[in-house]
C-alpha positions as CSV (number, residue, x, y, z in Angstrom):
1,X,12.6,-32.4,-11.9
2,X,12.0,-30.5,-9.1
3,X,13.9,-31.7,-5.8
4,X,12.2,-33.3,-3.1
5,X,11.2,-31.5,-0.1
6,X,13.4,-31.5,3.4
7,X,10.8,-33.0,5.5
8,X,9.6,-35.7,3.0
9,X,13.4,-36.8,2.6
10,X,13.9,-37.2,6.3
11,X,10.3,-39.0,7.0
12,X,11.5,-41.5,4.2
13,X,14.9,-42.3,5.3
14,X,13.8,-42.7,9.3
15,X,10.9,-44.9,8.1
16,X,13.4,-46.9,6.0
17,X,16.0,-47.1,8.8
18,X,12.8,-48.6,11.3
19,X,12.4,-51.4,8.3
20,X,16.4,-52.3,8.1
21,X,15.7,-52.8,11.8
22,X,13.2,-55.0,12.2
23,X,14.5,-58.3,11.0
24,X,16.7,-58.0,13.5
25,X,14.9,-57.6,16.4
26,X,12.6,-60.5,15.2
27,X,14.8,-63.4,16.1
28,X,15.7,-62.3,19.2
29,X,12.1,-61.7,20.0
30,X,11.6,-65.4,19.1
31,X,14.5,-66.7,21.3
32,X,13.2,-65.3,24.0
33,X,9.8,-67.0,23.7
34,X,11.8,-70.3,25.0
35,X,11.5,-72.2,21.8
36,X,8.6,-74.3,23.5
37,X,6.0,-76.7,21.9
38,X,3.5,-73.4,21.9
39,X,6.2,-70.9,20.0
40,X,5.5,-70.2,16.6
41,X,9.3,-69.2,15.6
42,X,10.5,-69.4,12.0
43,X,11.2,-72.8,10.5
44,X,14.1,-74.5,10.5
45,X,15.7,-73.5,7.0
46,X,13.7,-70.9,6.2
47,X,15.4,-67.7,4.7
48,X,16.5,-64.6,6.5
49,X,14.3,-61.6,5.4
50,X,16.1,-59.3,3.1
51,X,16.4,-56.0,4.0
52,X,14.0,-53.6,2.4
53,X,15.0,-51.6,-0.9
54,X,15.7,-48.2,-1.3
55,X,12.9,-46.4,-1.5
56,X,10.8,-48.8,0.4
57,X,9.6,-46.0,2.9
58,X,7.8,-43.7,0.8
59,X,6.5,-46.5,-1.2
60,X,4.7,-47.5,2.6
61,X,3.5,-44.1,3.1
62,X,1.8,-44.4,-0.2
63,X,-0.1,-47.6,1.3
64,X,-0.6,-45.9,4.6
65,X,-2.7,-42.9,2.8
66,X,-4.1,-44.6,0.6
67,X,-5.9,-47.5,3.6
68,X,-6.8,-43.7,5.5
69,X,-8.7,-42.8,2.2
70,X,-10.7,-46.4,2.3
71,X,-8.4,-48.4,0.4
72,X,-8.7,-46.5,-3.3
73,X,-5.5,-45.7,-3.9
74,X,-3.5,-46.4,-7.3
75,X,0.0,-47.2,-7.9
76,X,2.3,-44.5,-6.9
77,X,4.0,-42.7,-10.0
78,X,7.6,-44.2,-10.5
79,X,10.8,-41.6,-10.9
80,X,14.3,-41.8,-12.0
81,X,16.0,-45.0,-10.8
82,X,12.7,-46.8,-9.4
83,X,12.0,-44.5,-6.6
84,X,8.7,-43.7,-5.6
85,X,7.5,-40.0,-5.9
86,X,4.5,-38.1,-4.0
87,X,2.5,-36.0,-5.9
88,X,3.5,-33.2,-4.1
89,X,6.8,-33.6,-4.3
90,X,6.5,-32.7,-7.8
91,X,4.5,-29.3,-7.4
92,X,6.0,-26.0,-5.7
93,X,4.1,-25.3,-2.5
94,X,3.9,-21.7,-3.6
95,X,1.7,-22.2,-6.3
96,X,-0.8,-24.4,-4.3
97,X,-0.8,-22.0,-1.0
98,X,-0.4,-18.4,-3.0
99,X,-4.0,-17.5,-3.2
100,X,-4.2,-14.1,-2.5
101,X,-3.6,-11.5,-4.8
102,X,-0.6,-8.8,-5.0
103,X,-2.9,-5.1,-3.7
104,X,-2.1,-2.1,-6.0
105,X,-2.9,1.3,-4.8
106,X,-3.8,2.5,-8.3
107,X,-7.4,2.9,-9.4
108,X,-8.5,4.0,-13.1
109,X,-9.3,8.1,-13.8
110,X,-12.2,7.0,-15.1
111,X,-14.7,6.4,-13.8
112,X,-13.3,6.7,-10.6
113,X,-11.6,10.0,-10.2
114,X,-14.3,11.7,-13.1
115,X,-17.0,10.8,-11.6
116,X,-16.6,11.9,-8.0
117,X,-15.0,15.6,-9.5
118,X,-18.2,16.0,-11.6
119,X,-20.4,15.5,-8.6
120,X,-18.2,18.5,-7.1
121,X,-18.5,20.6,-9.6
122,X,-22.6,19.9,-10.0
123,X,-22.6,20.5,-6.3
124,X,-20.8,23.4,-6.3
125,X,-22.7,25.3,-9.0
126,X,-25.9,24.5,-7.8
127,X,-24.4,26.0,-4.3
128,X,-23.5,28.9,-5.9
129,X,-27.2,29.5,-8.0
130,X,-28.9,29.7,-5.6
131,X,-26.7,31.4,-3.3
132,X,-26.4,34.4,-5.5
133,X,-30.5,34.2,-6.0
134,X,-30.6,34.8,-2.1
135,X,-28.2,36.7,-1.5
136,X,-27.2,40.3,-3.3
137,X,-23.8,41.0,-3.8
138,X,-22.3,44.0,-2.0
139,X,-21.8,46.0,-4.9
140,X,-21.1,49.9,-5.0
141,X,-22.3,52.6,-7.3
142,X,-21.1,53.0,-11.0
143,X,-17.5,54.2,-11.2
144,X,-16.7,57.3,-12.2
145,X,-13.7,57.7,-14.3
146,X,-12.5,61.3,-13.3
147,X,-12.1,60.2,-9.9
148,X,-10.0,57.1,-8.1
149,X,-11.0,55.7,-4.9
150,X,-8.9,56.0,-2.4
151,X,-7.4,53.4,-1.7
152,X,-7.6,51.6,-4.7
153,X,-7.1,48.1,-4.1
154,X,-6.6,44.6,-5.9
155,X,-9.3,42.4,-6.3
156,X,-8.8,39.9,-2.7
157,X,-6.7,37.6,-4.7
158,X,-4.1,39.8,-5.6
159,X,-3.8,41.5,-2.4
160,X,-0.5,39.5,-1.5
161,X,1.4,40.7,-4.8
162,X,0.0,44.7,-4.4
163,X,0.8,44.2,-1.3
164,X,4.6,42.9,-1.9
165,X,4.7,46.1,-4.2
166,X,4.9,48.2,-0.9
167,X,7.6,46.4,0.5
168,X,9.9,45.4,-2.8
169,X,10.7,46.5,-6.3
170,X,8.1,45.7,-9.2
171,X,10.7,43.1,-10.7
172,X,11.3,41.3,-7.3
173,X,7.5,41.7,-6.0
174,X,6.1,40.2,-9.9
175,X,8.4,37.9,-10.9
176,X,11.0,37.0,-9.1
177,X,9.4,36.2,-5.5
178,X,6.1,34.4,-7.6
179,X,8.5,32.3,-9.8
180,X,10.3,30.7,-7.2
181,X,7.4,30.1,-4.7
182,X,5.5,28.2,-8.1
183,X,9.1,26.7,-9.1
184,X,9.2,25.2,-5.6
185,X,5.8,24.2,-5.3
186,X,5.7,22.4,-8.6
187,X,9.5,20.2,-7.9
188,X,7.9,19.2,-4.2
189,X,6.5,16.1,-5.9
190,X,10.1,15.2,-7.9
191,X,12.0,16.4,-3.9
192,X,9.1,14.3,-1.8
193,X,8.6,11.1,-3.7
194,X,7.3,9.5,-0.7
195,X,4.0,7.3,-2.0
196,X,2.6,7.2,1.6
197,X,-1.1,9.3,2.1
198,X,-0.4,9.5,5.7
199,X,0.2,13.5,7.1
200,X,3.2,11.7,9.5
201,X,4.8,10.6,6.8
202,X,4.7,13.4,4.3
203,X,6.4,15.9,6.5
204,X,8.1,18.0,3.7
205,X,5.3,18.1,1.4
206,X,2.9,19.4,4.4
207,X,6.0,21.8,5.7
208,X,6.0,23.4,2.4
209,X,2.6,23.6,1.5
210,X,1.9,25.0,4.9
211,X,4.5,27.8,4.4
212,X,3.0,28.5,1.1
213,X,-0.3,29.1,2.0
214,X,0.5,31.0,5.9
215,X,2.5,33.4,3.9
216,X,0.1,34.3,0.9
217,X,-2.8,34.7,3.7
218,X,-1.3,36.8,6.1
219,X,-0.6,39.8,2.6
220,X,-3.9,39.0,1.7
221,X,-5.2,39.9,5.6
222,X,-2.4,43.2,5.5
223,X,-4.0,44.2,2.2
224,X,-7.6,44.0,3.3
225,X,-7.9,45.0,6.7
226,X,-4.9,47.6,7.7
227,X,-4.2,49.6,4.6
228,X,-5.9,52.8,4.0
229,X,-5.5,55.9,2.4
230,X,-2.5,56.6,0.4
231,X,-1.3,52.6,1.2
232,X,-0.9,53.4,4.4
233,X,-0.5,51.0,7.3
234,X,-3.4,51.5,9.6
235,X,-5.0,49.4,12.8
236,X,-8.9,48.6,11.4
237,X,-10.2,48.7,14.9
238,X,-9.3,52.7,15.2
239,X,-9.7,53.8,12.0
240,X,-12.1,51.8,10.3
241,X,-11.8,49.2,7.3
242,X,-11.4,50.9,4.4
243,X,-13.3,49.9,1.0
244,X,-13.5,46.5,2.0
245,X,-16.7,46.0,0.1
246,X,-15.6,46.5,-3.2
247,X,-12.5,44.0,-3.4
């Protein structure tokens, strides 16, 4: 059975302590009326009020709810050894007061994450339609196989590895230097396994995503805007930007 609460305990024993107490106090009360014609003391004879039984207090908070409620009140349920239990003794106060539910931070792919990408991608394709209805692109004339432009250059987003080829062998500048950027990038969620989504708190993941994507933009700028002819380091606002059109 499950025990009985502190407060319940305590409220029973003081009430049944008051109760021990009182047939004592009676007959002094009476003596000091005087014993006159007009006291109504206790009869010669009569016997001494026993004290109350064990339990006797919670039994009288029983009575005392159940006049508050009008008087409809049944017989309160008997325990082990004749004491009288409360209902709520008998019932954990977590499961009566625990009414709100545990939150979760996970939400179903579908149709939740689905949904809102394939409005993206509807979006962005109607974007692009009817931006490429309005707006040529800045194309050049036909190439002519027996002669290279000069410079020839990478399409924009392989600037950053032609233009690590300048600066570093082909093995370094292809593989190496790419492998470990992606090998980092893709263990950032295994090193950061923070499950906050707030920028404060996700300072290794931003660090490194932010270093990532500084370094690839500033080849990508080098490649488009200061080389020139022959690969060669120029400043675009002397001598021009060389066949930026056609990356």
């Amino acid at each position: 059975m499950t025990e009985i609460p502190e407060h319940l305990l305590k409220r029973a024993a003081e009430r049944r302590a008051a109760l021990q107490s009182k047939p004592a106090e009676e007959p002094e009360a009476a003596a000091a009326g005087g014993g006159g014609a007009g006291s109504a003391g206790p009869a010669e004879g009569a016997p001494a009020s026993e004290p109350a039984p064990e339990g006797a207090g919670v039994a009288t908070l029983e009575r005392a709810s159940g006049v508050a409620t009008g008087g409809r009140t049944a017989a309160p349920p008997v325990g082990t050894a004749g004491h009288t239990q409360r209902l709520l003794t008998v019932v954990k106060a977590g499961s009566i007061q625990d009414v709100k539910a545990t939150p979760t931070d996970k939400v179903n792919v579908w149709p939740h994450l689905l949904v809102v990408e394939f409005a993206a991608a509807l979006i962005m394709t109607a974007f692009l339609t009817l931006f490429s209805i309005f707006v040529n692109a800045p194309l050049l004339q036909l190439a002519n196989p027996n002669l290279t432009p000069n410079p020839s250059k990478a399409p924009w987003y392989f600037l950053g590895l032609q233009e690590m080829l300048t600066m570093f062998h082909p093995m370094v500048a292809g593989v190496t230097i790419p492998g470990i950027a992606l090998g980092v990038l893709g263990a950032a969620g295994y090193i950061d396994k923070n499950p906050s989504h707030k920028p404060e708190d996700r300072k290794f993941a931003i660090a490194l995503f932010t270093f990532f994507l500084m370094f690839w933009a500033v080849l990508v700028l080098i490649g488009s805007f200061f080389r020139g002819e022959g690969q060669n380091f120029i400043l675009p606002w002397r001598q021009g930007v060389h066949d930026i059109f056609d990356l």
